[in-house]
C-alpha positions in Angstrom: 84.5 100.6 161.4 88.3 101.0 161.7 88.8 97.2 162.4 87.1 96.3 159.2 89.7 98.4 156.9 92.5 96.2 155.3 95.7 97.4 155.9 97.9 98.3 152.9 99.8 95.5 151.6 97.2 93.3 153.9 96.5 90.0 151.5 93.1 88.4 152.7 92.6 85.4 150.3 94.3 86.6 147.4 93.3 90.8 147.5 95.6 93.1 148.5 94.6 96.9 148.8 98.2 99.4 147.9 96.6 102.7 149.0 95.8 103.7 145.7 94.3 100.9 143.8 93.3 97.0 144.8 95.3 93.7 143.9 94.9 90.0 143.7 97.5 87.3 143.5 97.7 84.0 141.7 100.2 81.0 142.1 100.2 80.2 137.9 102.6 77.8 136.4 106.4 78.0 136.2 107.2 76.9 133.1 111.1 77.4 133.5 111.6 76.1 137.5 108.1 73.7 137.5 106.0 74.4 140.1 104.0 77.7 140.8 104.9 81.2 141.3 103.3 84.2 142.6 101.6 86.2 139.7 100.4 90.1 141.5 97.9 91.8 139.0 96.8 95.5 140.5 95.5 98.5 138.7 91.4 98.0 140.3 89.7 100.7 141.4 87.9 98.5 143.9 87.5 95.4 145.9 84.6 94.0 144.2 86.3 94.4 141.0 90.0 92.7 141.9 87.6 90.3 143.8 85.9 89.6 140.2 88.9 89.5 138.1 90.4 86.9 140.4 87.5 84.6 140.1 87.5 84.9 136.7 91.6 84.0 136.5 90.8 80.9 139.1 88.5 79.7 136.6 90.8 79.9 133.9 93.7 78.2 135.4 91.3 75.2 136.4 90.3 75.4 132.7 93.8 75.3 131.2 93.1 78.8 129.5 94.9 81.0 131.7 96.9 84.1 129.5 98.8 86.1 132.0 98.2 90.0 131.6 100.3 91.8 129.0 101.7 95.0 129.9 101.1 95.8 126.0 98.8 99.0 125.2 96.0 98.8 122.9 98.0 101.3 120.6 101.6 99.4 121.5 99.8 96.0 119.9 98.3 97.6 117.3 102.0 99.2 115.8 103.7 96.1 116.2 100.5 93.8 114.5 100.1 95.8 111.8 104.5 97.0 110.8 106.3 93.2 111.8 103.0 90.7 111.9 100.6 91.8 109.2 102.1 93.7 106.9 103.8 90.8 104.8 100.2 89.8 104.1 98.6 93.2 103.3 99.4 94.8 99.7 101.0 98.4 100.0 97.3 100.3 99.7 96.2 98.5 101.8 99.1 98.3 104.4 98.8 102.4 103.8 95.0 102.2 104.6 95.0 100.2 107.3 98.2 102.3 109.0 96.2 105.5 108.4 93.0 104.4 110.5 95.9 103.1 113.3 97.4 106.6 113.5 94.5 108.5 113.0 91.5 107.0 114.9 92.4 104.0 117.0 95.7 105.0 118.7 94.0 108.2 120.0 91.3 106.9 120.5 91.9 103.8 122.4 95.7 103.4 122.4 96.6 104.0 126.4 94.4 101.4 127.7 96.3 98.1 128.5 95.5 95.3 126.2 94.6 93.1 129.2 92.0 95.1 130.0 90.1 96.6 127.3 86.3 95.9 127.8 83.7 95.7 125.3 82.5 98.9 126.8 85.8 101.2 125.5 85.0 99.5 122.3 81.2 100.7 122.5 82.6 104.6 123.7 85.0 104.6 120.5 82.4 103.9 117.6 80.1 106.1 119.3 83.1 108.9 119.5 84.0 108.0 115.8 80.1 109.0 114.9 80.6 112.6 116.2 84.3 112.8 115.3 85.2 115.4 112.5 87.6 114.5 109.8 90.5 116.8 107.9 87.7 117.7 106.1 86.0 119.4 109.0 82.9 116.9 108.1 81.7 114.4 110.8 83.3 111.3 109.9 80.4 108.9 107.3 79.7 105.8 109.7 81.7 103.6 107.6 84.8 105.1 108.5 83.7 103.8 112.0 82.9 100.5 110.5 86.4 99.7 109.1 88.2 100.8 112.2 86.2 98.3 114.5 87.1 95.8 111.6 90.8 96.1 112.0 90.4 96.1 115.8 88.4 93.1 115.6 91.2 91.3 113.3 94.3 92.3 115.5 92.3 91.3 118.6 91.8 88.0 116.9 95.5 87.6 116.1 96.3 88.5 119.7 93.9 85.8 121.2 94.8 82.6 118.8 98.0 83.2 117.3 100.0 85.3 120.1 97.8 84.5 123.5 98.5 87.2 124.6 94.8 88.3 125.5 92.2 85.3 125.9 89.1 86.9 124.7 88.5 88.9 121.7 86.6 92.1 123.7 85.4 93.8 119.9 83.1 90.4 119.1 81.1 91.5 121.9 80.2 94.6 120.1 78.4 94.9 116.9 79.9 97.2 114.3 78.9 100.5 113.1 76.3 99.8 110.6 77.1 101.5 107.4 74.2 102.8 105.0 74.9 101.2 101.8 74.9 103.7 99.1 74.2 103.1 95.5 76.8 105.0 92.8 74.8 107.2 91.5 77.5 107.7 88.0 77.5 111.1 85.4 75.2 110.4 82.4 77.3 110.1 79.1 76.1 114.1 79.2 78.1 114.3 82.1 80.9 112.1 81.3 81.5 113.7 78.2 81.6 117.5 79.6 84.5 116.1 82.1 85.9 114.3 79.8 86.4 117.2 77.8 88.0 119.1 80.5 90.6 116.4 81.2 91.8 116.3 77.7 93.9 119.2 78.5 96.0 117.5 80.8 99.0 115.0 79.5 97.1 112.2 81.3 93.6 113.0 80.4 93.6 109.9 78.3 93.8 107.7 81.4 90.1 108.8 82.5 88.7 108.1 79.1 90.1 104.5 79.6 89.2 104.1 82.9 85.6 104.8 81.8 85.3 103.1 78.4 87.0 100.1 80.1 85.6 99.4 83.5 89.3 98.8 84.4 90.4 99.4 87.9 92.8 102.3 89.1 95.9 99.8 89.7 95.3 97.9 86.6 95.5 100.9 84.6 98.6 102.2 86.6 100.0 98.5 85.5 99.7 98.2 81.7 102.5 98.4 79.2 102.5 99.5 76.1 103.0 95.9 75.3 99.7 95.0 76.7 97.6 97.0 73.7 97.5 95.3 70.6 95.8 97.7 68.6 91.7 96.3 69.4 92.5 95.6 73.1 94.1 95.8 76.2 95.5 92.6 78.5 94.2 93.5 82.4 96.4 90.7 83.9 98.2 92.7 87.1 97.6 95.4 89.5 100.4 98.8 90.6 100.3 98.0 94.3 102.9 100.7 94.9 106.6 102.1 94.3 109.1 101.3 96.3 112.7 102.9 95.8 112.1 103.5 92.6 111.3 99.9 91.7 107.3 99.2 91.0 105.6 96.8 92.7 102.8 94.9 91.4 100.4 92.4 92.3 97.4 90.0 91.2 94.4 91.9 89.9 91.8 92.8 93.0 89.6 89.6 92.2 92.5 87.5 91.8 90.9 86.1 88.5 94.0 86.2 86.1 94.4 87.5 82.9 91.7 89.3 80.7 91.6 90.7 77.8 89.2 94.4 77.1 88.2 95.0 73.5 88.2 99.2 72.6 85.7 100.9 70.4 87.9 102.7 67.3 87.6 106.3 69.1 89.2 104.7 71.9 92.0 102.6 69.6 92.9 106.0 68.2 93.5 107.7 71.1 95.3 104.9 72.5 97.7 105.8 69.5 97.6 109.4 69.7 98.3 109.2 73.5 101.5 106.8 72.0 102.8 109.4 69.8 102.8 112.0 72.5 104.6 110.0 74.8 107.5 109.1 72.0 107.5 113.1 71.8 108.0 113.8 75.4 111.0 111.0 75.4 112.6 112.5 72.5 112.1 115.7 74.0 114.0 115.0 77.6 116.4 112.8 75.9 119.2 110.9 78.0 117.1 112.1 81.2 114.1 109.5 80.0 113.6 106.4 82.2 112.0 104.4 79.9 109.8 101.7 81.6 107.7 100.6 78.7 104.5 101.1 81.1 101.6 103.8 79.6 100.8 106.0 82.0 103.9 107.4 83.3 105.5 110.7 84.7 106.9 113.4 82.5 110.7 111.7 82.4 109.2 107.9 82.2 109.5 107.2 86.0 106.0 105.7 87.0 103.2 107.5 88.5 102.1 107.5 92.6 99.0 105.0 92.5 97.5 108.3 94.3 97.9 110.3 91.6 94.9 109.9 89.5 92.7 109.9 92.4 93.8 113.7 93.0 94.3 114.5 89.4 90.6 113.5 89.2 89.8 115.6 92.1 91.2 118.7 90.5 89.6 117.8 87.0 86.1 117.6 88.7 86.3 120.8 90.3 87.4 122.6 86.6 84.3 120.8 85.2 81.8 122.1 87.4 80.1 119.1 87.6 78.0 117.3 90.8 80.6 115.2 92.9 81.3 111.3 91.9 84.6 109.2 92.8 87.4 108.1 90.4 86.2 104.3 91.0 82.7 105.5 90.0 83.8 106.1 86.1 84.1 101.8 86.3 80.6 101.8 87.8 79.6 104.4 84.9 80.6 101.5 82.4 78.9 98.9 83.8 75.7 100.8 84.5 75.2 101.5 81.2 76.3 98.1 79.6 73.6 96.6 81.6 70.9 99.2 80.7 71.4 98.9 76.6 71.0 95.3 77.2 74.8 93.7 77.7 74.8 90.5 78.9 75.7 89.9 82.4 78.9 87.4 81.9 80.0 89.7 78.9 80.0 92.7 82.0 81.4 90.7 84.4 84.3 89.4 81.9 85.1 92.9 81.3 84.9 94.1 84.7 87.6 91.0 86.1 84.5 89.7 87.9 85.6 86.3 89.3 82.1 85.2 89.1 79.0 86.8 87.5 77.2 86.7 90.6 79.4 89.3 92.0 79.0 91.6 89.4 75.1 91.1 89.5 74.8 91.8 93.4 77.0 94.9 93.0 74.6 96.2 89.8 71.4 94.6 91.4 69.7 98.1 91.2 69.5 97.9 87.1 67.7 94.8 87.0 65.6 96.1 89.3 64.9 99.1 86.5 64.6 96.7 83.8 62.5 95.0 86.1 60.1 97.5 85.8 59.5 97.7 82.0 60.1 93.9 81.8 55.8 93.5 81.4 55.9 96.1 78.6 58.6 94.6 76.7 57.1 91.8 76.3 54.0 92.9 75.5 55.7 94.8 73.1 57.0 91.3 71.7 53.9 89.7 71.4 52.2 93.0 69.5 54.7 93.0 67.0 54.1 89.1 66.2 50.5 89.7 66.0 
């Protein structure tokens, strides 16, 4: 039995066992002196496996798809992909999103293992840890927190494979992703909307919510409107706050990229558009010389902009005051176009309002009214027909 053990440093066709871990050699392609040179890869916890990996290498080089192993870690590729490769195509929320999820879930969780050799099987153990992880919140994490992790590890493993070559299979395809239960918004009533409502009217920037929710506009498009943009019936929706940076404010096409719309307000709205005017003109004239006048609506106290996170947790503090059941800030937008469906607003005059690219968008998203009116649609017309008897 002695005689069959390979010695350390031994190399019989191409394995090598180090006393710790087993090796395999390649002669790959010298770019620089032409030719072949030695390639050593090690790190296998057994024969059979360095004996597997090899075979697999051989049959890449004879296919003209060899990628020689990267040193890189998971969490090393994922820092550099995401601050110097796709950052200058990410907006800043979702740069700051996409960062977060890095740093939080798929550094620690996967970060140490070498790029070269993540398997679909890590992949499979960190969904199924992200499914029993706990957040800040001391919650277990909702599945699609799960799902949007494996989404950017699938997108920087894709960059990695056909823009770098640094890795030559994409390991995450092989696994499917966390499937997320798809929720309906289930928005306040206009009971419920008017009770917090209410509430927020105390606070210098209650008027924003009111908008939000007799607009259907988005949370950055609000953020980007200038006074300039209300002409006394409407507001012009043609750009999105994506951000401040050093002071200057960074904006950005609307989320649909569908250009520039214009809202129409009811006369409550019109006047408190007016009376949220003369407020501001009295907190200018108040501060004075220290007024940094930007000429945008919803701003701080001295005129500088708002964080695009502040009305999120303004809302959050709000809702608590109010007492009322739980809902999200983007869920006042689903409130408006709820009930503009239900009292029987047509779908392109929704989708207009909501910056809807295309109708069909708007009528996927809102697929659950139709399927109410859906339900009375028989006695309506019957209805109909009575009347014209």
């Amino acid at each position: 039995m002695m005689g069959n053990k390979v010695k350390r440093n031994q190399v019989i066709d191409g394995i090598s066992h180090t006393g710790k871990s087993w090796s395999y050699v390649l002669r790959i392609p010298d770019p620089i002196k032409g030719g072949t040179k030695p390639k050593w890869v090690g790190g296998f916890n057994s024969k059979a496996s360095a004996l597997l990996a090899r075979d697999k290498a051989r049959v890449a080089l004879r296919q003209l798809n060899y990628v020689e192993p990267t040193d890189l870690t998971v969490g090393v590729w994922l820092t550099k992909w995401i601050t110097t490769i796709h950052n200058k195509h990410l907006k800043a929320t979702s740069y700051d999103s996409y960062l977060k999820v890095i740093n939080n879930h798929l550094i620690p969780g996967i970060g140490e293992i070498k790029l070269s050799k993540l398997k679909p099987s890590h992949v499979e153990r960190f969904y199924s840890d992200m499914l029993i992880k706990t957040g800040e919140h001391g919650t277990v994490l909702k599945p699609r927190v799960a799902q949007y992790a494996g989404a950017i590890l699938k997108m920087s493993l894709k960059y990695a494979v056909d823009t770098e070559g640094i890795i030559s299979t994409n390991p995450a395809t092989k696994v499917k992703l966390v499937k997320s239960k798809s929720q309906t918004p289930t928005p306040w009533s206009f009971s419920e909307l008017k009770t917090f409502l209410e509430v927020a009217s105390s606070h210098r920037l209650g008027f924003y919510f009111h908008l939000m929710a007799y607009t259907g506009a988005r949370r950055g498009e609000l953020l980007a409107i200038r006074w300039a943009d209300f002409d006394g019936k409407a507001i012009t929706i043609s750009k999105s706050r994506i951000g401040v940076t050093g002071g200057d404010i960074e904006t950005g096409s609307t989320k649909g990229g569908e250009g520039q719309r214009r809202v129409t307000l009811d006369p409550d709205t019109i006047e408190q558009f007016n009376s949220f005017r003369k407020k501001q003109i009295a907190e200018r004239l108040f501060i004075g010389s220290s007024w940094t006048e930007t000429g945008y609506v919803f701003v701080r106290e001295d005129g500088k902009p708002i964080d695009t996170g502040t009305p999120t947790h303004l809302f959050g503090k709000l809702l608590k005051l109010s007492g009322l059941r739980h809902t999200r800030l983007h869920d006042l937008r689903h409130l408006h176009a709820t009930e503009l469906l239900r009292l029987g607003e047509p779908l392109h005059v929704v989708s207009q309002r909501l910056g809807h690219k295309d109708p069909m968008v708007t009528a996927t998203i809102y697929a659950h009214v139709s399927n109410e009116q859906a339900e009375t649609a028989s006695t309506t017309f019957a209805n109909g027909a009575r009347l014209a008897n």
